[in-house]
TIMI-2910 file (N, C-alpha, C, CB; in pm, 1 decimal, decimal comma, always signed):
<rs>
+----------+----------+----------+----------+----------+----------+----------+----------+----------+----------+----------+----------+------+
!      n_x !      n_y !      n_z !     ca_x !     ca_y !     ca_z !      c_x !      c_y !      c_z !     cb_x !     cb_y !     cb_z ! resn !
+----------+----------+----------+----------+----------+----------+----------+----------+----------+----------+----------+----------+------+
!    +85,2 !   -116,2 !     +0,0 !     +0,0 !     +0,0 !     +0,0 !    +90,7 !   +123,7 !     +0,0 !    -97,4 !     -0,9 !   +122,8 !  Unk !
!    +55,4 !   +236,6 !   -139,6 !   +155,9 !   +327,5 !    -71,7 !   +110,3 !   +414,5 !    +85,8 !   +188,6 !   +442,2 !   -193,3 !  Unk !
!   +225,6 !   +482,4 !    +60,6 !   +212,8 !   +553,5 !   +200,1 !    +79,0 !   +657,0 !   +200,5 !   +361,8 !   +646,6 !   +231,4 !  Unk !
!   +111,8 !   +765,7 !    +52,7 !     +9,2 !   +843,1 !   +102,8 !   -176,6 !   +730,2 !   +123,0 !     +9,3 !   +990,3 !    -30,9 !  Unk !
!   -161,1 !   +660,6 !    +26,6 !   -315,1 !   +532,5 !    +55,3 !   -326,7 !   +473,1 !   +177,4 !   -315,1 !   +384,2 !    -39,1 !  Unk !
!   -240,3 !   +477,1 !   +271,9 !   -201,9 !   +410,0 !   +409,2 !   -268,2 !   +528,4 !   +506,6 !    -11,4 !   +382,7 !   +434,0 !  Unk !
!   -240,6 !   +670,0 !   +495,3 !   -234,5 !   +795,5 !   +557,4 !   -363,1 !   +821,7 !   +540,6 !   -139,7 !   +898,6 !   +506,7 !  Unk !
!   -439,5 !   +831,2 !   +406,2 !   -575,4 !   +823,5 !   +412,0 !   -695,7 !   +749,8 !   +434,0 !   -589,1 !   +845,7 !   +350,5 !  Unk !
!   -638,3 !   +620,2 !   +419,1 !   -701,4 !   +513,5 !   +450,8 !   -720,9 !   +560,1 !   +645,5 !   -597,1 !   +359,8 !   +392,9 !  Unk !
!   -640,5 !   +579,2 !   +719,0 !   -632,4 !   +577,6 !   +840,3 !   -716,2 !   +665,7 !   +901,6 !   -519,5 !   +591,1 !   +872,6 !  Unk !
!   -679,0 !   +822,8 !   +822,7 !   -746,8 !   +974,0 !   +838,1 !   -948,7 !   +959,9 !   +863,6 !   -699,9 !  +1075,7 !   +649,6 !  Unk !
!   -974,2 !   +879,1 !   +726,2 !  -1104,2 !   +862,1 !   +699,5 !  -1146,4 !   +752,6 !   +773,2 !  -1130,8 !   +849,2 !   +565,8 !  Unk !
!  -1071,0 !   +636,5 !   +855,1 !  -1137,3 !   +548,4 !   +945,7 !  -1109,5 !   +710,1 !  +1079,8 !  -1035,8 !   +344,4 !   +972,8 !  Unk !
!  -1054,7 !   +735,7 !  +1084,8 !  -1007,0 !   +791,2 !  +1222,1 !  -1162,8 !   +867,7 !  +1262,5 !   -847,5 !   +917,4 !  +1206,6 !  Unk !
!  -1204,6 !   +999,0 !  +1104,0 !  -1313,9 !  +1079,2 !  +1106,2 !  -1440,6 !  +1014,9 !  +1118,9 !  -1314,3 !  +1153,3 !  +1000,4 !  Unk !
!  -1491,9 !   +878,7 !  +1044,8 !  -1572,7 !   +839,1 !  +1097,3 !  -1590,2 !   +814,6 !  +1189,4 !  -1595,4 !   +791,7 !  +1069,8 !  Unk !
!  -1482,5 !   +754,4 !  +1301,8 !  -1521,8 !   +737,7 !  +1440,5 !  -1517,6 !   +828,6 !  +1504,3 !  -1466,7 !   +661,0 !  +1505,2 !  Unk !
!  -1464,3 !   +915,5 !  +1484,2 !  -1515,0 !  +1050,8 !  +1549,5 !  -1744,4 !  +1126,0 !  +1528,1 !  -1374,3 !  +1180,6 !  +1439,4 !  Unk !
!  -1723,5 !  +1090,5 !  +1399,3 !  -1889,3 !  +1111,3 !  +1345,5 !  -1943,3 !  +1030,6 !  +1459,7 !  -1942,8 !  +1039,4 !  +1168,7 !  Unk !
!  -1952,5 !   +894,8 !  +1419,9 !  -1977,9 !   +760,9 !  +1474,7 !  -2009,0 !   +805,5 !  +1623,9 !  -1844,9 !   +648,6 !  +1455,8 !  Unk !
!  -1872,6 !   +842,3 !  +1733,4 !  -1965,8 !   +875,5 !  +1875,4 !  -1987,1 !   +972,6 !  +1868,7 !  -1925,5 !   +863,1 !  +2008,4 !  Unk !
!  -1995,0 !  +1084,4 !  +1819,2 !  -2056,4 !  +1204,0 !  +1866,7 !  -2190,9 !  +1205,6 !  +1833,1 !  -1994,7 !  +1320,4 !  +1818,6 !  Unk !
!  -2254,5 !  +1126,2 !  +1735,4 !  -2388,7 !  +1078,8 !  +1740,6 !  -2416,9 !   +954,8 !  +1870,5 !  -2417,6 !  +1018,2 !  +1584,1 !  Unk !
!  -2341,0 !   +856,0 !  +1875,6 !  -2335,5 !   +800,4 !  +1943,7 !  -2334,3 !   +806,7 !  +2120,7 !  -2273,2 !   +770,4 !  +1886,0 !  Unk !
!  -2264,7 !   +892,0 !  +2131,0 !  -2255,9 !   +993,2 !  +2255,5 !  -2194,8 !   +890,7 !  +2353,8 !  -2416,3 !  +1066,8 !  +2314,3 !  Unk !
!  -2080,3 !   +808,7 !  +2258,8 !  -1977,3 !   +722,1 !  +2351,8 !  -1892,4 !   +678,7 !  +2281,9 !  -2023,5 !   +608,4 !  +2425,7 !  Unk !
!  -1750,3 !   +626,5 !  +2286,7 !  -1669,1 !   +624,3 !  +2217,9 !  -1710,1 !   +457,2 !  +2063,0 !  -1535,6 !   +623,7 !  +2342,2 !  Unk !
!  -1670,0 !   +515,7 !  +1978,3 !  -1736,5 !   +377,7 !  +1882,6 !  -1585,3 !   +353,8 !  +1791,4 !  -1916,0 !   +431,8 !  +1746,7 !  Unk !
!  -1603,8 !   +218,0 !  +1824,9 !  -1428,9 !   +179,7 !  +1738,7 !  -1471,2 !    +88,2 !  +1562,4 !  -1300,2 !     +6,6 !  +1887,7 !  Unk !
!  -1450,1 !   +114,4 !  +1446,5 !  -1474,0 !    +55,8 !  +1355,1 !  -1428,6 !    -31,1 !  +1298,5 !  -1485,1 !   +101,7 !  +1306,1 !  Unk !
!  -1494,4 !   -118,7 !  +1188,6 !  -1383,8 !   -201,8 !  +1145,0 !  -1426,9 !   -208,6 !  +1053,1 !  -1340,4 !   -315,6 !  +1195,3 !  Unk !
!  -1363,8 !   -204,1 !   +909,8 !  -1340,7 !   -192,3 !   +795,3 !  -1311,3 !   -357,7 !   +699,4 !  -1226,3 !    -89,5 !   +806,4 !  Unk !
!  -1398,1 !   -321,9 !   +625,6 !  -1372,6 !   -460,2 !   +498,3 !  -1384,2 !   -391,1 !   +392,4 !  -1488,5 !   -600,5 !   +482,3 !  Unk !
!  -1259,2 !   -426,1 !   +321,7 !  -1237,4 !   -367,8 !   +147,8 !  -1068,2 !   -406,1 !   +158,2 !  -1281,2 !   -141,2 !   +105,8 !  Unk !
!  -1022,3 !   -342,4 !    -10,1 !   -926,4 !   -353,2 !    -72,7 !   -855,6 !   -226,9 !    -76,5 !   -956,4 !   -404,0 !   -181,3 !  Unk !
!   -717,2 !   -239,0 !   -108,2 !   -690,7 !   -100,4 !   -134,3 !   -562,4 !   -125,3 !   -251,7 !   -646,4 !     -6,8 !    +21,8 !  Unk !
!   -619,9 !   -209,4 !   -329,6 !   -526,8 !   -295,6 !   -457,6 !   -561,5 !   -133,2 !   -562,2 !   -628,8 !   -515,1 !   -544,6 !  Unk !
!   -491,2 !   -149,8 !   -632,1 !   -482,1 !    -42,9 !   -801,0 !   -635,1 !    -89,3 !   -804,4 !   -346,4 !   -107,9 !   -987,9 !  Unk !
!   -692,7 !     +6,0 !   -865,0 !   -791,9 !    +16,3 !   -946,7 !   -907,5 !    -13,8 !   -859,2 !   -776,7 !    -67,0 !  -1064,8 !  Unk !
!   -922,7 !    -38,6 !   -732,2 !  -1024,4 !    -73,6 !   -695,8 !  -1061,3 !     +9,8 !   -608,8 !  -1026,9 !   -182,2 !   -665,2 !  Unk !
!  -1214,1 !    +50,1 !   -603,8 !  -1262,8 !   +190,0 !   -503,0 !  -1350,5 !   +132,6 !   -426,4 !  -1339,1 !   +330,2 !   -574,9 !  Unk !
!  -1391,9 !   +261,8 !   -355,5 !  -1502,3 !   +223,6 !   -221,5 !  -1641,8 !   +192,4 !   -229,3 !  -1515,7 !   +332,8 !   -130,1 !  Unk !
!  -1680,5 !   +146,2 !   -356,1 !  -1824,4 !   +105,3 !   -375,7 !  -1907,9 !    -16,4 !   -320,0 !  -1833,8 !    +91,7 !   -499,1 !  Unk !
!  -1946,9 !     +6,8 !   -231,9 !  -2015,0 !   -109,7 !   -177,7 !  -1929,9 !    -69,4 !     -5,0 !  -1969,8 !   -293,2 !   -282,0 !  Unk !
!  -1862,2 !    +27,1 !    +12,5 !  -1737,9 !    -16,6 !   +148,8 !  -1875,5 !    -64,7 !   +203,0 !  -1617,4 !   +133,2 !   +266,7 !  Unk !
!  -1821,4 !   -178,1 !   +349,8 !  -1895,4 !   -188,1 !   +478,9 !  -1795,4 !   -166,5 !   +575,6 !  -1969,6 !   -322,4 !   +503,5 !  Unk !
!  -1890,0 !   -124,4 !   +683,0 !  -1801,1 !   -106,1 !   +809,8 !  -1911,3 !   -114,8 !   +901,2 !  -1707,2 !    +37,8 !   +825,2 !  Unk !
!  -1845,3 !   -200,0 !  +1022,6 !  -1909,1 !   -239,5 !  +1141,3 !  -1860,0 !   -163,3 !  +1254,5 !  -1893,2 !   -379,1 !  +1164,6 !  Unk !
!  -1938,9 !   -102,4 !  +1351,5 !  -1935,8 !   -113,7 !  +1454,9 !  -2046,7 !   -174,4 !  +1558,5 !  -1903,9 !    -18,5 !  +1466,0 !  Unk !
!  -2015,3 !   -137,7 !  +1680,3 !  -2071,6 !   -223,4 !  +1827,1 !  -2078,6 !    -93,6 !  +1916,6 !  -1944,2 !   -365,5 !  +1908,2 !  Unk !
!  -2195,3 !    -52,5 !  +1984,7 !  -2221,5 !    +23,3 !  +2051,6 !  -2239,9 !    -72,0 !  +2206,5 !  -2332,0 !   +101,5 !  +1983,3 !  Unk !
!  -2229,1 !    +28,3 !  +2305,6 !  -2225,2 !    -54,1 !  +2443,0 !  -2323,7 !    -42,1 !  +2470,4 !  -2146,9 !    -28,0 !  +2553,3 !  Unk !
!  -2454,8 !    +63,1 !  +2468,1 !  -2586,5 !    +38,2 !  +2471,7 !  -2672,3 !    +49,2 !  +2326,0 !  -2635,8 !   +131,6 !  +2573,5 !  Unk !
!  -2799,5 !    +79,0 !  +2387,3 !  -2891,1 !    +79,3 !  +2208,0 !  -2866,3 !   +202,9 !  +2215,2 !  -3085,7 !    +34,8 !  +2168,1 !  Unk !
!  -2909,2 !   +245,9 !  +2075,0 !  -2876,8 !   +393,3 !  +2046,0 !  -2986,2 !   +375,1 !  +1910,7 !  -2680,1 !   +442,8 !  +2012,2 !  Unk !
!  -3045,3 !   +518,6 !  +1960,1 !  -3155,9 !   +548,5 !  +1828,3 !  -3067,9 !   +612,0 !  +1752,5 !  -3301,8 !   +647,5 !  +1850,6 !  Unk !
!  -3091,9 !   +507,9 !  +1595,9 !  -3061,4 !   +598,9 !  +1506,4 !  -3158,9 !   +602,9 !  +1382,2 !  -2927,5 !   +575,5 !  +1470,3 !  Unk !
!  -3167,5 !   +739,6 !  +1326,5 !  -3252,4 !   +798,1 !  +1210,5 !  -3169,7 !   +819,5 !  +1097,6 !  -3321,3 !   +931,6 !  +1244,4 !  Unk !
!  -3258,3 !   +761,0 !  +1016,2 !  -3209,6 !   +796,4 !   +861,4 !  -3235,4 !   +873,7 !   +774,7 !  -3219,9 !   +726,9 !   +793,0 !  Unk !
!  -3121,3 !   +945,0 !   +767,7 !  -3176,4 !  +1094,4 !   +666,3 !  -3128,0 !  +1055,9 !   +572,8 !  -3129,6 !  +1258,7 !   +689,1 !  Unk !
!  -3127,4 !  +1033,4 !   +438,6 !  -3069,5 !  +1033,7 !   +297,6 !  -3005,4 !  +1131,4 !   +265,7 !  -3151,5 !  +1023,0 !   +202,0 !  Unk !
!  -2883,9 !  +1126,6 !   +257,7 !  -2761,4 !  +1190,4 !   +220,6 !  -2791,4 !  +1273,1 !    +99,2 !  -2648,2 !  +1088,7 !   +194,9 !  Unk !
!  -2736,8 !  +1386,1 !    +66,6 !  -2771,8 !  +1537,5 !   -100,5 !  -2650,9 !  +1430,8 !   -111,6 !  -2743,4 !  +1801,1 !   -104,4 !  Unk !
!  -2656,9 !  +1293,8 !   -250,1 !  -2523,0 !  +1283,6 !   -318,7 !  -2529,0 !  +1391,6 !   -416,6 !  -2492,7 !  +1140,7 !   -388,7 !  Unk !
!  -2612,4 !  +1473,4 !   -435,8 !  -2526,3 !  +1587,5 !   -571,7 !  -2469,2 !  +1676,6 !   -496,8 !  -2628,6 !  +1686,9 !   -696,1 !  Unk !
!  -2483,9 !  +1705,0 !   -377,5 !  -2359,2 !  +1811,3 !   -306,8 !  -2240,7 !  +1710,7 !   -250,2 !  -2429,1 !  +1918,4 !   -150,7 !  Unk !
!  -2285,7 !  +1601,2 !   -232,2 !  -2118,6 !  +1553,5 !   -194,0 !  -2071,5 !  +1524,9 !   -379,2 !  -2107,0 !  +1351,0 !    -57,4 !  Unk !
!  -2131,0 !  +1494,2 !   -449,7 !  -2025,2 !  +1438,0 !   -600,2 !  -1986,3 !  +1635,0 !   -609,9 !  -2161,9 !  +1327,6 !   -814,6 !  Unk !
!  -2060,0 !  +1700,2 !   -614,2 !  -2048,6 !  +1848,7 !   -621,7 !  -1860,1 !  +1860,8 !   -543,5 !  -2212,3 !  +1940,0 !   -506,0 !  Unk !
!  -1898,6 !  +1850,2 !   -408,4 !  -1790,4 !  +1858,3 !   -334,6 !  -1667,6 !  +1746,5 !   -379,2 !  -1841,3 !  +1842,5 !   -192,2 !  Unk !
!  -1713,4 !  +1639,3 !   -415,9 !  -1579,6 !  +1529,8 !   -447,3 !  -1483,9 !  +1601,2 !   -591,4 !  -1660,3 !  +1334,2 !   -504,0 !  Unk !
!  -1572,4 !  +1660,3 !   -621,0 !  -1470,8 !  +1695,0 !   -779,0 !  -1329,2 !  +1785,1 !   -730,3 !  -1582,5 !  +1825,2 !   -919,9 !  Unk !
!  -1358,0 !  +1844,4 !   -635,9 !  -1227,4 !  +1918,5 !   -549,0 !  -1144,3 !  +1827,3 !   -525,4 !  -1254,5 !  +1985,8 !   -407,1 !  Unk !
!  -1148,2 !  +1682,1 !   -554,4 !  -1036,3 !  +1596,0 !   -539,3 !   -939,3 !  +1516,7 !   -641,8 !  -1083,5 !  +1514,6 !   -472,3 !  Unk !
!   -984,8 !  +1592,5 !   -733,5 !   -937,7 !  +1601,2 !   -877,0 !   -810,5 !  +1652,8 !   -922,9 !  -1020,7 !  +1671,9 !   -941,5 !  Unk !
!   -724,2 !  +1583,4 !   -991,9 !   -600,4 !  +1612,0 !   -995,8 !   -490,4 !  +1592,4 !   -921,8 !   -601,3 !  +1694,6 !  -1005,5 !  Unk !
!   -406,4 !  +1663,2 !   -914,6 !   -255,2 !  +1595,8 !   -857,9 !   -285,2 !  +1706,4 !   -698,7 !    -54,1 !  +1647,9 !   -997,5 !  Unk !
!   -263,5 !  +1602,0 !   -570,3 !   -310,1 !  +1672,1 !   -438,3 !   -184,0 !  +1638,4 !   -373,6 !   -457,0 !  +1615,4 !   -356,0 !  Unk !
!   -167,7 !  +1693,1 !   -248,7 !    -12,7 !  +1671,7 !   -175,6 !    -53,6 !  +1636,9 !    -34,2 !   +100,5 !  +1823,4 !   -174,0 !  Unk !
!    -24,4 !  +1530,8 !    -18,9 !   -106,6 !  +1502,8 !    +74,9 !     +9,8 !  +1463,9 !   +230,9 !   -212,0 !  +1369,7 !     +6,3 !  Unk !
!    +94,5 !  +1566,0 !   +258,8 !   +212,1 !  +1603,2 !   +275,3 !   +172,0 !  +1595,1 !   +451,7 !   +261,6 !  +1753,4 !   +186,3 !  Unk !
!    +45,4 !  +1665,0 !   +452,1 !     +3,5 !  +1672,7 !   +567,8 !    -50,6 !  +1582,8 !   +647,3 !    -55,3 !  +1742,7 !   +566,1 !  Unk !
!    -85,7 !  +1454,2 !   +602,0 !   -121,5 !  +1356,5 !   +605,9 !     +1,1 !  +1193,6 !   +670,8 !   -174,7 !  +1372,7 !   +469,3 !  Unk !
!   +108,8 !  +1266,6 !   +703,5 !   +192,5 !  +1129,8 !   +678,4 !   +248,0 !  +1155,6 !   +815,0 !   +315,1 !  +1112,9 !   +533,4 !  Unk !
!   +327,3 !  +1073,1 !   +872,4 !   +383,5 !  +1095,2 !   +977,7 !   +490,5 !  +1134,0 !   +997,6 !   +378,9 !  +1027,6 !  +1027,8 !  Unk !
!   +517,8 !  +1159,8 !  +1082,2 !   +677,5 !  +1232,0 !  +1152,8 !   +805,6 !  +1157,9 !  +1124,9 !   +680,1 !  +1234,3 !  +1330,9 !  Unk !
!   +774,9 !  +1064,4 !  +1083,3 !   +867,0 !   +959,3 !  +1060,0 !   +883,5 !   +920,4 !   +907,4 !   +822,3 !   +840,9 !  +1140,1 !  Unk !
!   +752,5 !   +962,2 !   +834,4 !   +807,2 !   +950,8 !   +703,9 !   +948,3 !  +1014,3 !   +620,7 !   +708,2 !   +990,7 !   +645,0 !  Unk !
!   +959,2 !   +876,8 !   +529,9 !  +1116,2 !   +956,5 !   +484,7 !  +1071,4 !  +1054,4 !   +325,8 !  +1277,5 !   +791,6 !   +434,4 !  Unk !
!   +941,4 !  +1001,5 !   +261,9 !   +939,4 !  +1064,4 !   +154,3 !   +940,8 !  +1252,1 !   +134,9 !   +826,9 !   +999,8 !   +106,3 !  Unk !
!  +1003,8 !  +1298,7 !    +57,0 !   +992,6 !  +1416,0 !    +50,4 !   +873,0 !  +1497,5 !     -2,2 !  +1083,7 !  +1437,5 !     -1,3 !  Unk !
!   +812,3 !  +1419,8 !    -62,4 !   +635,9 !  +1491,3 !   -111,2 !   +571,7 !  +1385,5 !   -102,4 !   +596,8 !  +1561,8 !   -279,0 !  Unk !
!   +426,0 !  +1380,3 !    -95,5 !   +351,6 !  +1290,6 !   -149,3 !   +256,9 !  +1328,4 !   -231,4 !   +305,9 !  +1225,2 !    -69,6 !  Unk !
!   +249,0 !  +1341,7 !   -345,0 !   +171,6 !  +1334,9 !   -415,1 !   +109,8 !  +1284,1 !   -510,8 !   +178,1 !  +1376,5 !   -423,8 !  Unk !
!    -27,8 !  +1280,7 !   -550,3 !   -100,8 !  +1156,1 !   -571,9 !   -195,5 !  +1218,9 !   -663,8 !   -165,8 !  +1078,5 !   -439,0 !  Unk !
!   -274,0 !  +1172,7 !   -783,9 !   -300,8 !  +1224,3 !   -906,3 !   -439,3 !  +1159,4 !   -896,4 !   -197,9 !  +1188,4 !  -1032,9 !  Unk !
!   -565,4 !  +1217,7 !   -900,6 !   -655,1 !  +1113,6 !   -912,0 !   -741,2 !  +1180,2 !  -1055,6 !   -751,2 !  +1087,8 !   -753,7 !  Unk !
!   -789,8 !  +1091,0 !  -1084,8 !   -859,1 !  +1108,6 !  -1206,0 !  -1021,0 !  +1118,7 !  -1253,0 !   -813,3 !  +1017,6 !  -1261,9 !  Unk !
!  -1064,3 !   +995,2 !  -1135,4 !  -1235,7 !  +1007,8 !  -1145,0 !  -1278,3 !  +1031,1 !   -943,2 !  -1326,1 !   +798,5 !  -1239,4 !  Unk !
!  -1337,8 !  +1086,4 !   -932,8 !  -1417,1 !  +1085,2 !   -825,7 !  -1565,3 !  +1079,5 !   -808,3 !  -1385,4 !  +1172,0 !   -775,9 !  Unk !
!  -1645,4 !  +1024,9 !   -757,1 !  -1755,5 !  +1008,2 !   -820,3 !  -1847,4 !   +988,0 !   -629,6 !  -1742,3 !   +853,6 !   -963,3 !  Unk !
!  -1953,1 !  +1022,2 !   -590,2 !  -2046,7 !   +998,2 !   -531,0 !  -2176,9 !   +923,0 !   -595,0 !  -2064,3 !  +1105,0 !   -485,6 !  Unk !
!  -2242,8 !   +822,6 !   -567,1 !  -2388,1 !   +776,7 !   -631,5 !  -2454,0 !   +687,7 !   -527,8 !  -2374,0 !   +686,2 !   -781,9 !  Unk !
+----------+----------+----------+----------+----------+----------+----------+----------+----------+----------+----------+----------+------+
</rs>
């Protein structure tokens, strides 16, 4: 996996669990099933968590034309510099994407 795919992969489990309890209104740890091979994206991701009590939750249906709206900002060559750790040896990271898509 490269590094910067390692850094984001981590970032975006990290933010959901942050989403995750603050609806939750207790700490919620996730776990993730998918790939992170060439060519393959997040369609279908699942992710589980386990809450320590019940918790009501409501379903609002997501605006995907303001998030695909918002995903196109991820278009092109990004530096994702900020993203890596203290310990990385690479001198940039940057990473070129081509389609982004919400549906």
């Amino acid at each position: 996996m490269a590094r910067a795919e390692f850094l984001m992969k981590y970032w975006l489990r990290d933010e959901l669990e942050k989403a995750l309890s603050k609806v939750a209104n207790q700490p919620v740890r996730v776990t993730c099933a998918g790939r992170t091979d060439t060519g393959v994206h997040a369609t279908g991701q699942v992710v589980h968590f386990d809450t320590k009590h019940n918790v009501a939750w409501q379903y609002e249906p997501l605006d995907d034309v303001a998030m695909n709206t918002a995903a196109q900002f991820l278009l092109g060559e990004n530096d994702f510099s900020a993203f890596r750790s203290s310990r990385c040896q690479a001198n940039i990271l940057l990473e070129s994407s081509r389609i982004c898509s919400v549906e």
